[in-house]
Structures are given as C-alpha cells and as structure tokens.
N, C-alpha and C positions, 0 to 999 in steps of 0.2 A: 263908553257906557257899559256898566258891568250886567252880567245876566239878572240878578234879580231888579234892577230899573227896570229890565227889557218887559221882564215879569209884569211887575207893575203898572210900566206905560201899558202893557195889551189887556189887562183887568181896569183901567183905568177908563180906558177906551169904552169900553162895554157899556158905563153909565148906571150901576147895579144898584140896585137897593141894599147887598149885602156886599158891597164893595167893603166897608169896614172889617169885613171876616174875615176877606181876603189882603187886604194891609196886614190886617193881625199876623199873618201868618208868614207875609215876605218879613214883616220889620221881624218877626223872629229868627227867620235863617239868615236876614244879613247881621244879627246879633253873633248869632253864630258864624259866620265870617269876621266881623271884625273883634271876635273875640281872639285871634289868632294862633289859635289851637282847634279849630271844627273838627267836629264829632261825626266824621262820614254817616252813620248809622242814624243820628238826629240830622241831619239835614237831609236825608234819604226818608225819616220819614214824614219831615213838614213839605218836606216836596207832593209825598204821596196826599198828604192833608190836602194840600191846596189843590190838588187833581180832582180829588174825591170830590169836594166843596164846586169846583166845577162842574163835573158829572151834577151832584146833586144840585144845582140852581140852572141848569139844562142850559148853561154856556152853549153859542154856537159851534157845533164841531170841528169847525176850522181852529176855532182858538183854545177847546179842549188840546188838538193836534198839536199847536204851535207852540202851549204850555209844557205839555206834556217831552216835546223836544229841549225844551230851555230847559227843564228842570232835570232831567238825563243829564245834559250837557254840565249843569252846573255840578250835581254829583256826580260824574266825571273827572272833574276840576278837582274835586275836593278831597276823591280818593285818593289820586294817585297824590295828593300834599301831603295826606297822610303813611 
C-alpha cells in the first residue's frame, strides 16, 4: 500500500463532512506521482494543503500527527527521485 492510500484510508476513517477536500487534494499528489516526473516543490506544497485543511476542520491530534508524518515521509520519497 503506497503513502498516499495510507493518507486516504486515516482521512477516510474520520467520517468528515469535508472528506471530499481532503480526496481533492490526495487524488492531486497521486496525479503528481503518477505523472512520473513530480514536482518535489508541488507535492511539498499539497502536502502542506492537506495538513492545513486538517488543522482547520480540528482533526483529532493524533491524526494531524500521523498525517503530518506520512506526508514528510512521502516528500521524502519524492525529493531524493528527484
């Protein structure tokens, strides 16, 4: 299972009325993954989106936490490809 599923499945879980904001924004960095060329700099900052969009819908802090690690991890991944 790749990081942004992981993403997904723990926004998924939640049950959110704005889950749809948060799809929007994983189906755009795995756009940007399977476009096979990513743009470290854009998926650094739809990462930062989707943290943000947590913060602001007052996620529980665990899973701000556990976001906020997956999505490191995945711009991680994507710098050093680049």
């Amino acid at each position: 299972m790749n990081l942004v599923t992981r993403i997904e499945k723990a926004i998924v879980a939640l049950d959110l009325d704005s889950q749809g904001q948060f799809i929007a924004l994983t189906n755009a960095i795995e756009l940007q993954l399977e476009s096979g060329a990513p743009v470290p700099d854009v998926v650094r900052l739809l990462g930062e989106a989707l943290l943000a969009l947590a913060q602001a819908r007052h996620s529980p802090q665990q899973t701000q936490i556990d976001l906020a690690r997956r999505v490191s991890a995945l711009h991680n991944r994507v710098s050093k490809k680049a």
